[in-house]
N, C-alpha and C positions, 0 to 999 in steps of 0.2 A: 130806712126805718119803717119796713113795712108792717111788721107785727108790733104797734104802740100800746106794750104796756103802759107805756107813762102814760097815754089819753085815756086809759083805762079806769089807773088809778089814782090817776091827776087829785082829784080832790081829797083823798088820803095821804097823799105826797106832798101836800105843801109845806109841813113846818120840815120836814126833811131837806127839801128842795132852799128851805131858807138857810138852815144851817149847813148845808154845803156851800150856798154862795150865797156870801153873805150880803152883796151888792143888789140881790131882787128884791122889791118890795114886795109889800102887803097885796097891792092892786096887783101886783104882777104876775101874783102865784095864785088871788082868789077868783081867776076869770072862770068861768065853767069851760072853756073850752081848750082848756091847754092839753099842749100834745110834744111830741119828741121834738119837732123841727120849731115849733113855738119857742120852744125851752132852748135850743141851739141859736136860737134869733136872740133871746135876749140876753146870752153867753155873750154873743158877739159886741152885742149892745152896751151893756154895763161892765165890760171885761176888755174889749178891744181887742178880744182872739178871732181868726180869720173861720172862717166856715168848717174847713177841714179841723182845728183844734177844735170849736165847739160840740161837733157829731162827736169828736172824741169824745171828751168829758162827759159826754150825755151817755155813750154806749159807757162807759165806765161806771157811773154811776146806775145803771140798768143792773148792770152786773154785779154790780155789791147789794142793790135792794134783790132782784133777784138771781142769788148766782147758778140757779137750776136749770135758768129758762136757755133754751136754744134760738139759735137765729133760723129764720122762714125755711 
């Protein structure tokens, strides 16, 4: 996940980011720092999916906010 838009638009993405999954909290999505591999950490965390599921979900939901963007 070289090119992060989500750390991009991190702070724009959180009530998104809730209503996709509905297990992240408040604190979880208003750090200033969040980023793709943050957001696949706490997939793994509050969801119980192994590493490889969470990039998943993450690259999917990149792709539905933006479906224009290309990868690196």
């Amino acid at each position: 996940m070289s090119d992060d838009r989500i750390r991009d638009e991190w702070l724009q993405i959180t009530d998104k980011l809730r209503r996709r999954w509905r297990k992240l909290t408040a604190e979880d999505v208003l750090c200033s720092g969040g980023n793709s591999d943050y957001l696949a950490r706490l997939l793994q965390e509050r969801y119980g999916v192994d590493w490889n599921e969470a990039v998943l979900q993450v690259t999917e939901f990149e792709s539905e906010l933006w479906p224009d963007a290309q990868d690196g």
